[in-house]
C-alpha positions in Angstrom: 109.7 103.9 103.2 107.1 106.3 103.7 103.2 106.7 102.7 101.9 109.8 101.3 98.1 109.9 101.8 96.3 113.4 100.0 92.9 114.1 101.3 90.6 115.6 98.6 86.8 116.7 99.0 85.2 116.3 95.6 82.5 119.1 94.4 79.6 117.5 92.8 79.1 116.3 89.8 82.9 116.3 89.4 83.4 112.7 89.5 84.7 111.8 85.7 86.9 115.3 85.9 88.7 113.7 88.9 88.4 110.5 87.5 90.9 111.4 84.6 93.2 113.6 86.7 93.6 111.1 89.2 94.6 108.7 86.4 96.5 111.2 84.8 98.7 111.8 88.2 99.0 108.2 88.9 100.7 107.4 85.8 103.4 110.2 86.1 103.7 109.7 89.3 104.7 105.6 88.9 107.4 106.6 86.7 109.1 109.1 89.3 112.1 107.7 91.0 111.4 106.6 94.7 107.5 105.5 93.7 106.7 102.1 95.2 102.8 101.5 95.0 99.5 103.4 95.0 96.2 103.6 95.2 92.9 105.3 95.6 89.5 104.8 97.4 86.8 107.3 97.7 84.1 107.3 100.9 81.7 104.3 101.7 79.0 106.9 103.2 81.0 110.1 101.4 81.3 109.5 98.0 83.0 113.3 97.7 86.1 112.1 99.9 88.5 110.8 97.9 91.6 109.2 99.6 94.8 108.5 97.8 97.0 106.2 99.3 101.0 105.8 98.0 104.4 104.4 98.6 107.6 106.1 99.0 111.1 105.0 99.4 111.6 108.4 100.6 110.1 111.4 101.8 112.2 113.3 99.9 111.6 111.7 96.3 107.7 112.3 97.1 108.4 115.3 97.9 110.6 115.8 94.6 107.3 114.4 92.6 105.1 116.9 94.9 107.4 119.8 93.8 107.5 118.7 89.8 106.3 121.1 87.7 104.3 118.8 85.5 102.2 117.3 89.2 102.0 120.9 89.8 100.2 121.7 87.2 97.3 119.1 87.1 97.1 119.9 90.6 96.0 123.2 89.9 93.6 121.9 87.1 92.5 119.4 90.2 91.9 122.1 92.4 89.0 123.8 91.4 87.1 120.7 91.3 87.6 120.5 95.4 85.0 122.1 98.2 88.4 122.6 100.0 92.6 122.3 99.4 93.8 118.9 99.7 95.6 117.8 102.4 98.7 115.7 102.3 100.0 113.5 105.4 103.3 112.0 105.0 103.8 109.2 107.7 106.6 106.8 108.4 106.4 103.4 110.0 106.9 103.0 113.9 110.1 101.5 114.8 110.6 100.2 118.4 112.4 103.0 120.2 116.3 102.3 120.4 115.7 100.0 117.8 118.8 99.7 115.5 118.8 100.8 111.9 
């Protein structure tokens, strides 16, 4: 499994906008193959940093999602609410090394 986490930086005043995409891509996004869990926190002492936090059996079926033409295009509707692109870090969990699969 892997965990996707997408960095945005939220313009002001742009909080129900994101709101409603951020729904809007979660609930695509649950029905794409390879979706495990998900969720989404925005800053304590930031409120404009929001952090979205989701589970893949793969990094290639998030990636497969990332790619979709449909997340594609409410990203683009998500982008010009942003001070800055989004950044996506895909991590995997530490296994000992020589560990056996």
């Amino acid at each position: 499994m892997v965990r996707v986490i997408i960095e945005r930086k939220l313009k002001a005043g742009k909080e129900s906008e994101m709101w409603a995409l951020t729904h809007e891509l979660r609930s695509k996004g649950m029905r794409q193959p390879g979706y495990v869990s998900g969720e989404t926190l925005v800053g304590h002492d930031d409120p404009s940093l929001w952090i979205v936090i989701s589970t893949w059996l793969t990094a290639e079926l998030w990636q497969a999602w990332a790619n979709n033409p449909e997340r594609q295009a409410i990203a683009a509707r998500v982008a010009p609410l942003l001070t800055a692109p989004a950044r996506t870090t895909i991590l995997k969990f530490l296994e000992e090394p020589g560990a056996r699969k």
